[in-house]
Backbone bond lengths (Angstrom), bond angles and torsions (degrees), N, CA, C in turn:
res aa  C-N    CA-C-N  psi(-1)  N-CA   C-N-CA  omega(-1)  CA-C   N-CA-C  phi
1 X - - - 1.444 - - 1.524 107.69 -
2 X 1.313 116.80 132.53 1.223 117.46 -175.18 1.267 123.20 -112.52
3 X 1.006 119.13 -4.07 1.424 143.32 164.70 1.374 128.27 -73.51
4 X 1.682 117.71 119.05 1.264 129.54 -171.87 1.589 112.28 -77.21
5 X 1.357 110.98 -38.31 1.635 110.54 169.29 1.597 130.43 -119.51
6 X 1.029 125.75 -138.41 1.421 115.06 177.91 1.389 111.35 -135.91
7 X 1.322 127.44 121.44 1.446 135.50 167.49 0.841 133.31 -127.50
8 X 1.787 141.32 154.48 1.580 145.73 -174.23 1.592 106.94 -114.40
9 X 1.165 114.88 149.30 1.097 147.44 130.32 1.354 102.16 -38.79
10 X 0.843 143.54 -44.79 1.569 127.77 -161.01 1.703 110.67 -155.04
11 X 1.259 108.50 92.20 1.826 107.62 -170.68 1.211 100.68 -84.31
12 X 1.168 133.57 -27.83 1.799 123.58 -165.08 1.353 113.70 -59.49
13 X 0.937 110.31 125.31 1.791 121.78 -179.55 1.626 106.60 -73.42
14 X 1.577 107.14 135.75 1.256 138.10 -171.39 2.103 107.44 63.35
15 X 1.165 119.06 12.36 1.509 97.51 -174.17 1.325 110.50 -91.87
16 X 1.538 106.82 107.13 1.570 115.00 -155.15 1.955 99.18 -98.71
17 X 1.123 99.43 -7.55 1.399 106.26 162.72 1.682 134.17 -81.72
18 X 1.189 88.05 -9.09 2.173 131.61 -166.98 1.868 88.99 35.14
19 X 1.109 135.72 73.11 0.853 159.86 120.40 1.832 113.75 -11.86
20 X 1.165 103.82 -56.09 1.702 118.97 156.11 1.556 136.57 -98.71
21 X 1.424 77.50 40.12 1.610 88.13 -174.66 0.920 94.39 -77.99
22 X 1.845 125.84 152.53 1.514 119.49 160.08 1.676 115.35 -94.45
23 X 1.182 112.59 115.00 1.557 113.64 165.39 1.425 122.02 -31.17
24 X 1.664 102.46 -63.16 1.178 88.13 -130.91 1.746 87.41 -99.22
25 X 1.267 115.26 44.32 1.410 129.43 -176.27 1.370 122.83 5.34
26 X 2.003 105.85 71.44 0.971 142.39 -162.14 2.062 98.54 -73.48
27 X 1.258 115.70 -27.09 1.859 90.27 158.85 0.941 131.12 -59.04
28 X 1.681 119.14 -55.13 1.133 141.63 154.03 1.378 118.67 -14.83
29 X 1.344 126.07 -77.44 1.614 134.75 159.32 1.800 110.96 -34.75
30 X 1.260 107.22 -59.39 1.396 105.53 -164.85 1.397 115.22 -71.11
31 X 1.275 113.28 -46.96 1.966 112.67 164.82 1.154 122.00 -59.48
32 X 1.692 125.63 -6.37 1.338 105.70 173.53 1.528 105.29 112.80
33 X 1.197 125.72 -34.43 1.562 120.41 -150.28 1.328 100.52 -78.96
34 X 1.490 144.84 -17.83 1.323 147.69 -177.77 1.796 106.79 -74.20
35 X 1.687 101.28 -58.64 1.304 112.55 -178.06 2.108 109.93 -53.93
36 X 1.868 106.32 -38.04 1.230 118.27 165.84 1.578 130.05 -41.23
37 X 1.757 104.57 -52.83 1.284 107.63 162.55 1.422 114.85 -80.63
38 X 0.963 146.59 -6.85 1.567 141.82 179.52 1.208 102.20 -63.67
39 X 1.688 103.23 -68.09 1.346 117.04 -179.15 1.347 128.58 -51.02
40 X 1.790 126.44 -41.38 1.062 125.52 163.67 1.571 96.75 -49.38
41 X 1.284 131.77 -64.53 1.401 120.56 -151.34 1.235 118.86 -56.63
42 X 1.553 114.00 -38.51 1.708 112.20 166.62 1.440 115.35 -92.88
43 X 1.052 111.25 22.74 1.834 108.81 141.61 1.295 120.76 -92.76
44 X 1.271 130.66 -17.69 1.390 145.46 -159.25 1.711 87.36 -105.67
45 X 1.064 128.68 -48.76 1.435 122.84 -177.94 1.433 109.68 -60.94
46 X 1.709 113.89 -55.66 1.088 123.86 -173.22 1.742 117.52 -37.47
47 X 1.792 97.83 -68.01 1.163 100.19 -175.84 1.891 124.88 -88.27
48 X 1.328 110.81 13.00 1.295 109.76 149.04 1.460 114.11 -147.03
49 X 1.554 103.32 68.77 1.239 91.63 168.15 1.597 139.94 -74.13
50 X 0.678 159.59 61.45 1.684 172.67 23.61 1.656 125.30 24.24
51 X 1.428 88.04 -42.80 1.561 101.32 176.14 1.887 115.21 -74.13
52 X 1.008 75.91 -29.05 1.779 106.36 -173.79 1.557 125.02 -79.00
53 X 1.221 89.73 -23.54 1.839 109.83 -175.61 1.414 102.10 -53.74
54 X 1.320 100.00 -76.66 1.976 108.13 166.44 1.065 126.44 -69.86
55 X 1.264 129.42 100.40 1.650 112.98 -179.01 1.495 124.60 -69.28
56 X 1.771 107.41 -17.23 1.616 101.74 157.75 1.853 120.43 -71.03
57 X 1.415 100.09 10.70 1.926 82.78 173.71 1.453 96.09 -130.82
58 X 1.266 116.78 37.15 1.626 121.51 166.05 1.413 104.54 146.99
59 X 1.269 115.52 -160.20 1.314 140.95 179.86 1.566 121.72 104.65
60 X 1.550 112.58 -158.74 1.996 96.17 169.77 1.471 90.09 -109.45
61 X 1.481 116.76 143.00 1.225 125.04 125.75 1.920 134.32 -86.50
62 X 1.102 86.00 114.60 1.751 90.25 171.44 1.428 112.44 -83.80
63 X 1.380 108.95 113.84 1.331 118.00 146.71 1.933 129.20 -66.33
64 X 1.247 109.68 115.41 1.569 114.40 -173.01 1.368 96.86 -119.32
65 X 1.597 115.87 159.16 1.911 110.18 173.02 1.825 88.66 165.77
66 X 1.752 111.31 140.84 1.120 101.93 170.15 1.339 102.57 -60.92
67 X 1.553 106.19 161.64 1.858 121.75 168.96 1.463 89.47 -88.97
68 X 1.405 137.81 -68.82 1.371 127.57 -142.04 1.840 92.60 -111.07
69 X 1.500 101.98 175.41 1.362 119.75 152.17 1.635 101.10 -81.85
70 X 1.395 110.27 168.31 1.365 107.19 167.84 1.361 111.33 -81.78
71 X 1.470 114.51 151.42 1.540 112.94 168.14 2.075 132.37 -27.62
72 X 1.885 88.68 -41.47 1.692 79.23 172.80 0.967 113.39 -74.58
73 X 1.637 141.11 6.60 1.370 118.98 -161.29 1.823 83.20 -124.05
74 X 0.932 126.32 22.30 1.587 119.45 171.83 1.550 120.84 -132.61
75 X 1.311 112.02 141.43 1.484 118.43 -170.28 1.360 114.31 -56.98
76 X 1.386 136.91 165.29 1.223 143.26 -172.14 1.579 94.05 -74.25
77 X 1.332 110.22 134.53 2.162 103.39 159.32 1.494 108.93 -83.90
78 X 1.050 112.14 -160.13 1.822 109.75 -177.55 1.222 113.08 -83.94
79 X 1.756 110.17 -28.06 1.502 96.62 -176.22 1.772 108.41 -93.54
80 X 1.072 118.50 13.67 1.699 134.31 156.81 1.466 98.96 -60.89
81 X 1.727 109.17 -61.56 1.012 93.35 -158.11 1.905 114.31 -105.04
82 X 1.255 101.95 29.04 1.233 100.83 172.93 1.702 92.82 -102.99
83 X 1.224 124.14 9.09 1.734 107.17 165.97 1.464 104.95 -133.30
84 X 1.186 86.97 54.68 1.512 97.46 -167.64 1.432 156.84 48.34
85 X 1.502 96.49 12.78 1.352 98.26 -150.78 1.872 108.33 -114.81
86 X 1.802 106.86 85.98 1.324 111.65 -122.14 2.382 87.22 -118.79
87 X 1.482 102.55 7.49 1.650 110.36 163.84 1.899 103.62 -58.82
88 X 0.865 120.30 -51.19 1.415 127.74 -169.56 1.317 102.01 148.28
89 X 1.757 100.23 157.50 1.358 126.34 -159.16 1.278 126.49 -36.00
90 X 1.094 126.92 98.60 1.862 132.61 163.72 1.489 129.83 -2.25
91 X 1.517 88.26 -27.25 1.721 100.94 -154.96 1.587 111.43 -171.53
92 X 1.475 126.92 165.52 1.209 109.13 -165.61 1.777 118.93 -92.77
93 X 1.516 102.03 -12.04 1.286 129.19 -178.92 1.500 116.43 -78.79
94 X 1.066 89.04 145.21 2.157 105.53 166.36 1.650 90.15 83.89
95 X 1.127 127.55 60.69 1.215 131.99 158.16 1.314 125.16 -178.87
96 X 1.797 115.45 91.26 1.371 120.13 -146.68 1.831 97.44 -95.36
97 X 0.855 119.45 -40.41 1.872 134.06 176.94 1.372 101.41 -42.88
98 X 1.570 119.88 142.70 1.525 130.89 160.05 1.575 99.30 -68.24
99 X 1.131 136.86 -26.69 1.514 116.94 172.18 1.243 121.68 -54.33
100 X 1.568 118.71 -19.33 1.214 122.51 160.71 1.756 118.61 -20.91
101 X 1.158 114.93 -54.74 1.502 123.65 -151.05 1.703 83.41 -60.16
102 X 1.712 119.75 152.89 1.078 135.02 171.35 1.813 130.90 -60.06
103 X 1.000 83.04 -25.65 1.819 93.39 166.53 1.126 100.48 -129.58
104 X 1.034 176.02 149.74 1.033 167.27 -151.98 1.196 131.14 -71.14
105 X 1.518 120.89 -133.92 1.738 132.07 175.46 1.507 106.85 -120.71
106 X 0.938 104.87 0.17 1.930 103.29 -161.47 1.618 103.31 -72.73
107 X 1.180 128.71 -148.30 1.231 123.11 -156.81 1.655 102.61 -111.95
108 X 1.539 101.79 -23.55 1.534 101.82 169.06 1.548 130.47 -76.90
109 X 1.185 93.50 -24.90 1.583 93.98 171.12 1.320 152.43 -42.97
110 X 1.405 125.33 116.52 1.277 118.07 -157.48 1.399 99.17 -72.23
111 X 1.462 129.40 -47.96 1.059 139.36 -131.09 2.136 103.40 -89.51
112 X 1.625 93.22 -35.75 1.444 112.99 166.61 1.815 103.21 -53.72
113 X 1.694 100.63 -60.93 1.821 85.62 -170.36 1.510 111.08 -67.23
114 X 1.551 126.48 -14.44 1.153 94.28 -171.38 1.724 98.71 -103.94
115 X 0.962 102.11 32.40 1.730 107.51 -171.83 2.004 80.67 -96.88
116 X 1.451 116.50 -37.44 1.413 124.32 -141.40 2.131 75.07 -80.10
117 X 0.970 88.28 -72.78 1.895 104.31 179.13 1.493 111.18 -21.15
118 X 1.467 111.40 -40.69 1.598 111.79 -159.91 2.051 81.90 -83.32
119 X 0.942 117.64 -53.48 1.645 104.70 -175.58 1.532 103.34 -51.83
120 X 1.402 126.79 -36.86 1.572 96.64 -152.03 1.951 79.64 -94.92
121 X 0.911 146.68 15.68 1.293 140.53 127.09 1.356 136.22 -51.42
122 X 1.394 100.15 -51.24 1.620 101.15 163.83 1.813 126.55 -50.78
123 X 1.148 86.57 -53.84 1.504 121.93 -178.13 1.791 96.37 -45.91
124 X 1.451 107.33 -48.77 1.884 112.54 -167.01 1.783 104.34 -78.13
């Protein structure tokens, strides 16, 4: 993880449609970390290229994937709600469990499908 703090794709509270999602995952671009893996990747080509030709007999794979849900889509933790602040989570941190999500994971959940939506967004 290369990231010093925590950010969303999508801050607006309740848009379970992510409607404000950003495509073109304009943090990502702007801190560097896209241009980071590029560059690792054509250094790794550069200096062994042979190895590189096929990417099934080597090369880098980068693993990418949000870490968190965004704050609106996660339940308050205790210290949320010991300062009252008891809509859902403050922030994206101090809550490592999928129970996190605000209603839960089960099949009714709004907050689960659009938790499910914001990955296969990322992913596009």
């Amino acid at each position: 993880d290369f990231c010093v703090q925590s950010y969303s794709f999508d801050d607006t509270d309740d848009d379970f449609n992510l409607t404000n999602f950003d495509p073109l995952l304009t943090h990502d671009l702007e801190s560097g970390m896209i241009d980071m893996m590029l560059l690792a990747t054509k250094t790794l080509r550069d200096a062994y290229p042979k190895e590189t030709e096929n990417p099934s007999l080597g090369g880098m794979r980068i693993i990418a994937s949000p870490w968190s849900p965004p704050s609106w889509m996660k339940a308050p933790t205790e210290k949320d709600e010991d300062r009252g602040f008891m809509a859902h989570a403050e922030n994206m941190t101090g809550s490592a469990l999928p129970v996190c999500i605000r209603d839960g994971v089960g099949r009714d959940s709004e907050y689960a499908k659009s938790w499910a939506l914001y990955f296969s967004k990322f992913i596009s």
